[in-house]
Backbone bond lengths (Angstrom), bond angles and torsions (degrees), N, CA, C in turn:
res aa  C-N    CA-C-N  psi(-1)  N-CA   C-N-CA  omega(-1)  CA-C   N-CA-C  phi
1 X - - - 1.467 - - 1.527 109.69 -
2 X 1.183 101.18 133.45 1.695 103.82 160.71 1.107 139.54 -66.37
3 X 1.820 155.41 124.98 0.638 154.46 -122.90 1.675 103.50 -147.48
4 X 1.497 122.07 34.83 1.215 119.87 -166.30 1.468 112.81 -119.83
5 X 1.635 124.82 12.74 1.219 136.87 -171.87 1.767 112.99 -145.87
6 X 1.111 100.86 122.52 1.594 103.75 173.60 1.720 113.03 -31.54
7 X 1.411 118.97 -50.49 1.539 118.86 -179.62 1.613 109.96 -57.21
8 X 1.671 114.97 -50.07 1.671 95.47 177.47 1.226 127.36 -79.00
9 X 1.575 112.44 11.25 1.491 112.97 -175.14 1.704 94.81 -86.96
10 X 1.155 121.15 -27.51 1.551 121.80 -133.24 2.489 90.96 -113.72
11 X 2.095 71.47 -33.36 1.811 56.98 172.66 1.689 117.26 -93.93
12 X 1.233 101.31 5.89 1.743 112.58 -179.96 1.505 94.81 -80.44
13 X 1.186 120.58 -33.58 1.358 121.01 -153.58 1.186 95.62 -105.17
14 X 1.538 142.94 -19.78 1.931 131.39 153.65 1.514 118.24 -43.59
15 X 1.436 98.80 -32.47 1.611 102.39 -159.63 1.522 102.63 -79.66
16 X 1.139 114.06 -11.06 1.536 97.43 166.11 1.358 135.04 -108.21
17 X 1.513 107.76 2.68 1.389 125.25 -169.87 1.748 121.88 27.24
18 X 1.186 112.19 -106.76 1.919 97.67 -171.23 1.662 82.62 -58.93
19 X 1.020 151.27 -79.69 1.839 125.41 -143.62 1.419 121.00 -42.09
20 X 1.573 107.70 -43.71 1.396 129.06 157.86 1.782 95.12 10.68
21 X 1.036 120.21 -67.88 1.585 121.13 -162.88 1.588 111.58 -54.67
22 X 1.326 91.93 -44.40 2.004 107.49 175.51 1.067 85.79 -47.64
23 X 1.499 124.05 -91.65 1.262 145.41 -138.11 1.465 89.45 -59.19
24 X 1.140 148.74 -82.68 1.400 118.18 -159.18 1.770 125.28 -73.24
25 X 1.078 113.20 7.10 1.797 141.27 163.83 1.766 91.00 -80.19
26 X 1.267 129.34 -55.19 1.556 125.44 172.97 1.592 116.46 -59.32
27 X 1.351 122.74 -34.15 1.268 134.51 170.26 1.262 137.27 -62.01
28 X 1.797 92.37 -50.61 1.699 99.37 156.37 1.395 113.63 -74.28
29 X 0.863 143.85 0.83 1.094 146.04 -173.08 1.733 123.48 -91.28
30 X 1.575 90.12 -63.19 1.704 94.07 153.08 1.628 132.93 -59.76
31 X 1.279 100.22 -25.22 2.062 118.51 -173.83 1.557 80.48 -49.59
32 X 1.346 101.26 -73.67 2.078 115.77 -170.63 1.069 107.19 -32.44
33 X 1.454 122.12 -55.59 1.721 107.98 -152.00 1.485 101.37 -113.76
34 X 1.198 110.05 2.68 2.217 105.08 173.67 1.584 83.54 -126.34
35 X 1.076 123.97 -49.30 1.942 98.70 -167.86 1.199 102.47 92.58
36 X 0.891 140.24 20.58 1.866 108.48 -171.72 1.539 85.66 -127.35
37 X 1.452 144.56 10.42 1.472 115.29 127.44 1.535 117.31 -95.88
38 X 1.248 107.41 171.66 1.344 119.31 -158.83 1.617 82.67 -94.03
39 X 1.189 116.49 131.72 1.299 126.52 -167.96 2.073 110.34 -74.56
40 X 1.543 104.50 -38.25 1.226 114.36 173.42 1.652 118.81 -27.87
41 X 1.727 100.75 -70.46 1.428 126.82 158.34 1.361 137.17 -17.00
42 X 1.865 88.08 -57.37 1.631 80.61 171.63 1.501 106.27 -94.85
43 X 1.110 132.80 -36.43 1.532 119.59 166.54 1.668 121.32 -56.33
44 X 1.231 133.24 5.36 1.257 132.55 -178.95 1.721 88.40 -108.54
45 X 1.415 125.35 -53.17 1.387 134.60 166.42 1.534 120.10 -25.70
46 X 1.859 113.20 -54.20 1.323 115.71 164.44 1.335 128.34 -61.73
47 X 1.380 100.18 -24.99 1.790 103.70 179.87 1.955 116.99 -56.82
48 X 2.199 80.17 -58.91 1.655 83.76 168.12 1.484 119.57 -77.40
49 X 0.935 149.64 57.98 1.290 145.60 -170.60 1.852 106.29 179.68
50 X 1.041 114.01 12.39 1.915 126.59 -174.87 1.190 97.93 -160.53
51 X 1.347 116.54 -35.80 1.662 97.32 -157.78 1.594 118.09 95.45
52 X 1.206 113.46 179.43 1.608 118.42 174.40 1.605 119.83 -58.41
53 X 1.461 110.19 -81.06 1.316 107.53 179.93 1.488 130.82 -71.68
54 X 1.046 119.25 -31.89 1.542 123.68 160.87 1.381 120.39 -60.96
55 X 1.435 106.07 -43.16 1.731 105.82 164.40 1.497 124.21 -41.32
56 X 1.586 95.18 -66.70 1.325 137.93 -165.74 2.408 88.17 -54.62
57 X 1.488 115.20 -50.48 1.355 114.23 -173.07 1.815 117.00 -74.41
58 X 1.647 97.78 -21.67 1.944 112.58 162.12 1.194 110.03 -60.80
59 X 1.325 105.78 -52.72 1.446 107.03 -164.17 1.253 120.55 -63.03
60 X 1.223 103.84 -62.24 1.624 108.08 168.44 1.550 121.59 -61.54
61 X 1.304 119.55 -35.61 1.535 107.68 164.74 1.541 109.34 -42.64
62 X 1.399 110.71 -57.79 2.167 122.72 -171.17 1.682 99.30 -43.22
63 X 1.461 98.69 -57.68 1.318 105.44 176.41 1.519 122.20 -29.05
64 X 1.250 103.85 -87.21 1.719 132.96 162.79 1.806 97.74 -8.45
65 X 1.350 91.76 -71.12 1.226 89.82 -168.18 1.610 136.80 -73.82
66 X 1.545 97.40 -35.42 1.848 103.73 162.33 1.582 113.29 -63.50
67 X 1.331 100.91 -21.97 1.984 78.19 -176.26 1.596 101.23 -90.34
68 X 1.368 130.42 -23.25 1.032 123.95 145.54 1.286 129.31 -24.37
69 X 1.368 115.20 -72.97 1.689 115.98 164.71 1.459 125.40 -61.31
70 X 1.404 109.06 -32.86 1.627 100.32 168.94 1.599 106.90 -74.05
71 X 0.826 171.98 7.48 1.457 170.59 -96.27 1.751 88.36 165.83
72 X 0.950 109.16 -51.56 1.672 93.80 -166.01 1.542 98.31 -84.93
73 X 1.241 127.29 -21.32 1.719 131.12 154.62 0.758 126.10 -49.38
74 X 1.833 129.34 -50.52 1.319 135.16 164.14 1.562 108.33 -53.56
75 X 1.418 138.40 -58.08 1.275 126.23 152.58 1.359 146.22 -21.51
76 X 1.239 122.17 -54.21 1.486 138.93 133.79 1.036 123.13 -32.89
77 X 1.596 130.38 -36.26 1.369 136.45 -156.43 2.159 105.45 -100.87
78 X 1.134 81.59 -44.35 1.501 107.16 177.57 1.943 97.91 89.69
79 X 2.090 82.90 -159.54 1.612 75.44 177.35 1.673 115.55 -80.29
80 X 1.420 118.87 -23.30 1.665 116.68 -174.03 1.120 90.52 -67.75
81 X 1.211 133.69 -70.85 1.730 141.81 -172.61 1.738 102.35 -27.72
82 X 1.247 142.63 -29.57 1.383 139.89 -162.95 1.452 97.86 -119.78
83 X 1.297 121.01 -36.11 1.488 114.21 169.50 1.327 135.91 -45.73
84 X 1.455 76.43 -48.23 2.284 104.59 173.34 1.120 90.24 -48.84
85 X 1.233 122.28 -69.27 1.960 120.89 -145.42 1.240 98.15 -79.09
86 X 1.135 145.37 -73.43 1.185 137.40 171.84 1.570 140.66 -91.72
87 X 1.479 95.73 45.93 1.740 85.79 165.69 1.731 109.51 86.43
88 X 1.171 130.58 102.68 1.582 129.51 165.16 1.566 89.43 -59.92
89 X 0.672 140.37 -96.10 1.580 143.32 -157.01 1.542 118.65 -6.15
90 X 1.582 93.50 -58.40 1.850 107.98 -174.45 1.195 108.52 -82.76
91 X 1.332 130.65 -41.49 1.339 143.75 -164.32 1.831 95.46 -77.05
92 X 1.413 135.45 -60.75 1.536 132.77 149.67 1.518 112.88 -6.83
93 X 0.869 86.71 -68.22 1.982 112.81 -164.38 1.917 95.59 -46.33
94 X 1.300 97.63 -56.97 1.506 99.42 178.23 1.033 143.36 -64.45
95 X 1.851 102.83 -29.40 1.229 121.79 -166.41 1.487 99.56 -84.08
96 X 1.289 108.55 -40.96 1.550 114.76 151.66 1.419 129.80 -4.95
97 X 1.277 89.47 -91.41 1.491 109.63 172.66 2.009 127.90 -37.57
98 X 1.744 69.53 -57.13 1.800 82.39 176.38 2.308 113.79 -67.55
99 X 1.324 91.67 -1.08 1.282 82.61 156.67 1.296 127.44 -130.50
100 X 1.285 96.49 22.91 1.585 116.09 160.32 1.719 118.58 -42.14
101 X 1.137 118.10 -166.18 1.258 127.84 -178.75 1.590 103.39 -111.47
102 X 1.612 101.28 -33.84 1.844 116.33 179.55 1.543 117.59 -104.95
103 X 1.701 93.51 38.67 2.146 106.25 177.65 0.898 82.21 -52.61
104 X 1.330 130.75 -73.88 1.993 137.00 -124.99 1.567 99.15 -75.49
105 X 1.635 121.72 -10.64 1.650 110.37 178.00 1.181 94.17 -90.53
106 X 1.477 111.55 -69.08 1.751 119.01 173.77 1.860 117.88 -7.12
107 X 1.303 86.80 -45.09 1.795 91.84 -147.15 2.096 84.83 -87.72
108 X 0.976 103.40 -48.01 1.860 108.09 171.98 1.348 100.34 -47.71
109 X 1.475 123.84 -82.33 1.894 118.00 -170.81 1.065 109.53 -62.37
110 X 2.012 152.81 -31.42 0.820 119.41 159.26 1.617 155.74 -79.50
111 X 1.336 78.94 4.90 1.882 112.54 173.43 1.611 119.12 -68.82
112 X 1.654 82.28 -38.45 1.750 115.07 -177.63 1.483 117.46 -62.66
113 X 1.343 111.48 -34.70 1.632 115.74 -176.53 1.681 115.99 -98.58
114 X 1.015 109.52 103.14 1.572 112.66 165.87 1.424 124.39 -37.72
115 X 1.411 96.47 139.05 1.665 109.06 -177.98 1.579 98.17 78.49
116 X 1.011 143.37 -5.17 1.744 131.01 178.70 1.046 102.88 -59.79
117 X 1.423 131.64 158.63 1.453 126.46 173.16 1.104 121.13 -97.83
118 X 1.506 108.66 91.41 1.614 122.27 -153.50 1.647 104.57 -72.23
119 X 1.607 112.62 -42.62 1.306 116.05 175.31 1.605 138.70 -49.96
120 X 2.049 98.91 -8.95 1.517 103.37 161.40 1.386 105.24 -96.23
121 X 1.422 150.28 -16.31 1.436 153.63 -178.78 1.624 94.73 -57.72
122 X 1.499 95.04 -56.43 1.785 96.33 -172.84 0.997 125.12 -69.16
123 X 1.499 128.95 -17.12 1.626 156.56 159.21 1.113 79.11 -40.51
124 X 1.813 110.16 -109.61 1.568 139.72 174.11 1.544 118.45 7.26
125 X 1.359 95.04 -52.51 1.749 102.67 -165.63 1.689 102.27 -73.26
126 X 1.593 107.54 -36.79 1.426 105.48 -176.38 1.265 126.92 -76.60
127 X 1.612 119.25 3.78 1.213 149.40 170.48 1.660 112.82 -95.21
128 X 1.157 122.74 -15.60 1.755 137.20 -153.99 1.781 91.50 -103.07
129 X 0.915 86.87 174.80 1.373 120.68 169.14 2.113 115.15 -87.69
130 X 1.286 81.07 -0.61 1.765 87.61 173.65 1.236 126.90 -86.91
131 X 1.840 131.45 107.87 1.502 120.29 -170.71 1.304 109.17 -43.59
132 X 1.077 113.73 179.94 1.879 138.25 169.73 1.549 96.41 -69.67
133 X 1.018 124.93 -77.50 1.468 130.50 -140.42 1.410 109.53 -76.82
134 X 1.750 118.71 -50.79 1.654 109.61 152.33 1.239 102.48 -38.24
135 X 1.372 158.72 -85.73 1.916 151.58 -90.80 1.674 70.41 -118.57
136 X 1.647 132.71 -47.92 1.937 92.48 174.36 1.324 125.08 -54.32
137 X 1.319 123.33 -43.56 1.097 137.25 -129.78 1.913 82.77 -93.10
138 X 1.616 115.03 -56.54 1.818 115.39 172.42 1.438 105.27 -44.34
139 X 1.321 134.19 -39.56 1.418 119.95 -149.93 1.726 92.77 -115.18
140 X 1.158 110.87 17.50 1.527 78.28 165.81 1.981 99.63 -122.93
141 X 1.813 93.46 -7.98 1.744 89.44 163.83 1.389 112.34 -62.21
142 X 1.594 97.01 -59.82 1.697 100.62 -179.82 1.453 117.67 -36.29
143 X 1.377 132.23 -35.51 1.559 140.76 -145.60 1.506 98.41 -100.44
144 X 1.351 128.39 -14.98 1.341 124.38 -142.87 2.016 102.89 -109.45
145 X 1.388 102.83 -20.93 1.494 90.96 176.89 1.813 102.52 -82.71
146 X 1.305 135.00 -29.62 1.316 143.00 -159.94 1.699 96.82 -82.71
147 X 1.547 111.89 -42.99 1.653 126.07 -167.05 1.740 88.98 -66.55
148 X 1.172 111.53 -50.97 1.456 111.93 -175.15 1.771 129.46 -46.56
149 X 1.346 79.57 -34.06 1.637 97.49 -169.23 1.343 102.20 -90.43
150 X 1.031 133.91 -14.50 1.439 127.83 -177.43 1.335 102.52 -93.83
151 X 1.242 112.04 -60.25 1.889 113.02 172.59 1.477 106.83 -38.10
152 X 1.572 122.29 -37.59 1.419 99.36 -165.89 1.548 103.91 -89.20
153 X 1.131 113.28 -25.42 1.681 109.53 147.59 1.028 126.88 -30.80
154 X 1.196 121.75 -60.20 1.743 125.78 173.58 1.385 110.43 -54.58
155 X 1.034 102.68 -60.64 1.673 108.96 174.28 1.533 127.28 -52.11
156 X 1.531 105.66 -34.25 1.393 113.56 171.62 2.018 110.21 -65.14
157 X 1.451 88.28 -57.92 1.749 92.01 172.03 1.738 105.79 -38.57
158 X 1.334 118.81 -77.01 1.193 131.04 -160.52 1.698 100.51 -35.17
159 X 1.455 116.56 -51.04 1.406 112.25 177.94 1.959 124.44 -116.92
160 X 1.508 64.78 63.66 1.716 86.21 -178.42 1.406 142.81 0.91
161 X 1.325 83.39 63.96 1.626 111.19 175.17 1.827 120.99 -87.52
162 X 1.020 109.69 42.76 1.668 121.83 -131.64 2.102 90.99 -87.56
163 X 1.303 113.94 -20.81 1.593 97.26 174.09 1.951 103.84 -86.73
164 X 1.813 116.85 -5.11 1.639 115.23 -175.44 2.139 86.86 -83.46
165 X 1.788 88.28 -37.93 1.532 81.16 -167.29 1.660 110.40 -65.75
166 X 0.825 124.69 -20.13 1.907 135.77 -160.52 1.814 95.26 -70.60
167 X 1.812 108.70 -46.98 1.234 121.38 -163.35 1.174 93.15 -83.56
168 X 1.279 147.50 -32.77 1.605 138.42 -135.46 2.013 63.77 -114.19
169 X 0.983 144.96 -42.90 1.575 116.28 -157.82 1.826 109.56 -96.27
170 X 1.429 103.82 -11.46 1.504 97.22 -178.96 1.871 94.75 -81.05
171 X 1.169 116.17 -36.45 1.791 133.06 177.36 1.547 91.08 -32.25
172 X 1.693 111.45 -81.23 1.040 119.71 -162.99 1.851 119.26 -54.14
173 X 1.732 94.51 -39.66 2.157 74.92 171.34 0.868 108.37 -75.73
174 X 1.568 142.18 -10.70 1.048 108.68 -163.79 1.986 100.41 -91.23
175 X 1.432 124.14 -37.10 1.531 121.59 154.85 1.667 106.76 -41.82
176 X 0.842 133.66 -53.06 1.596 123.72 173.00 1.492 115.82 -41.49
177 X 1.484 125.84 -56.38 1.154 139.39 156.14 1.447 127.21 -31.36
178 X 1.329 90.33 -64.19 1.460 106.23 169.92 2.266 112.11 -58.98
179 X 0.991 114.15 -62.78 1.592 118.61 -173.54 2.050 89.91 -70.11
180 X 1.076 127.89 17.25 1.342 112.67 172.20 1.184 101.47 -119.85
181 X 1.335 130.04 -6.22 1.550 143.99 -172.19 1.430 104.00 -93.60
182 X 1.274 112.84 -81.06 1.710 121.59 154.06 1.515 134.79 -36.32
183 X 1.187 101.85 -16.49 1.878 103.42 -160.64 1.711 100.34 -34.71
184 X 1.499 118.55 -50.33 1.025 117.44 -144.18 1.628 97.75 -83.37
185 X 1.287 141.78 2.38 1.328 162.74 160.22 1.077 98.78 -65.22
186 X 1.027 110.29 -62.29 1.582 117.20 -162.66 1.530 120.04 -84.17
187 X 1.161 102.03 -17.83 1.820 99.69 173.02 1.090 80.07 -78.70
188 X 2.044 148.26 -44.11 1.350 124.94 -160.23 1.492 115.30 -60.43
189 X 1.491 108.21 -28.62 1.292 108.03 -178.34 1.419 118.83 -73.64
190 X 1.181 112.50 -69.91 1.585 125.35 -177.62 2.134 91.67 -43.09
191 X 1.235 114.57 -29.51 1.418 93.77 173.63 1.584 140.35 -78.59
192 X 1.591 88.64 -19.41 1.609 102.56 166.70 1.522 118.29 -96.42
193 X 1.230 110.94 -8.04 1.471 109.46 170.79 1.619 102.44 -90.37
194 X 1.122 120.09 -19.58 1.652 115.79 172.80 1.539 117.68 -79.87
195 X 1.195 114.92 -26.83 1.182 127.22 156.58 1.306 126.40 -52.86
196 X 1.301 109.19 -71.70 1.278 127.93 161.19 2.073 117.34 -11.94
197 X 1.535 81.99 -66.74 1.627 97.24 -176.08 1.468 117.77 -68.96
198 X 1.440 120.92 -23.42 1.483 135.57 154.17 1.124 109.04 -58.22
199 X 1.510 138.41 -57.85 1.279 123.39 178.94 1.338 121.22 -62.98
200 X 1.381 111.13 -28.82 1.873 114.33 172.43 1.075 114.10 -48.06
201 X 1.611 127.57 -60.93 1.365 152.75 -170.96 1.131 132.85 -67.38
202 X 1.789 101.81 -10.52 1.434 123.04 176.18 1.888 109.08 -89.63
């Protein structure tokens, strides 16, 4: 079955009723570490089908755990092993970055913008010089204001709130738009304010 439309996520996910929870905890799970659903989908899917906070606690568990396994894949895989699949070129570019001096902004604003292709960052990072537990702990802050807003989308649909949902989704492309315009502002910022707070603390 295909997994590229709110209806087959939601009617895949009737047919199992109480497992239902596995099964979309199995879903987010695969989105992370194969990619080939559009991650939006199934997190807009949990909203209508959980609701807000229960969604919102699937999701991020799936989360948690696929970048876990993609990260510990990229490890396993090494650097040829991650090159193959995705490209020396792009996968470089990142790994780059993440051993920058400005990972910890990088990894916050690009976590931050929906639709990025978060699943090569987590490649990248597991190839980098970046521990595990910082790059969980960055990417699921980064992930969590955008993850939010879509679940409550789902949730808004589900209880047909559809002129709050119309406003809360034209809001959001157009902030999507906006943090894809800026990114590179904004890693400057989030990098001098991280700085900033290091020098306080020192």
């Amino acid at each position: 079955m295909q997994f590229r439309t709110l209806e087959s996520i939601n009617d895949y996910l009737s047919r199992y009723h109480t497992a239902s929870i596995f099964v979309y905890l199995g879903l987010q799970i695969v989105q992370i570490v194969i990619s080939i659903i559009p991650g939006q989908i199934v997190q807009f899917a949990g909203g209508y089908a959980y609701g807000f906070w229960l969604g919102y606690l699937l999701a991020i568990s799936g989360i948690s755990i696929g970048t876990s396994i993609a990260f510990g894949l990229a490890r396993v895989l090494g650097r040829d092993g991650v090159h193959l699949l995705f490209g020396e070129k792009r996968i470089t570019k990142f790994v780059n970055q993440l051993n920058s001096k400005r990972a910890i902004a990088i990894l916050l604003v690009l976590f931050a913008i929906p639709g990025f292709p978060k699943d090569l960052i987590t490649y990248a990072a597991g190839i980098s010089n970046f521990k595990y537990k910082p790059f969980l702990l960055l990417s699921l802050i980064g992930r969590t204001p955008a993850l939010m807003g879509t679940i409550l989308m789902g949730s808004m649909l589900n209880s047909e709130s559809y002129i709050g949902l119309a406003i809360f989704g034209i809001s959001a492309v157009i902030l999507c738009i906006y943090l894809w315009i800026k990114r590179h502002e904004l890693t400057s910022y989030v990098d001098k304010m991280y700085n900033k707070f290091i020098n306080y603390n020192q």
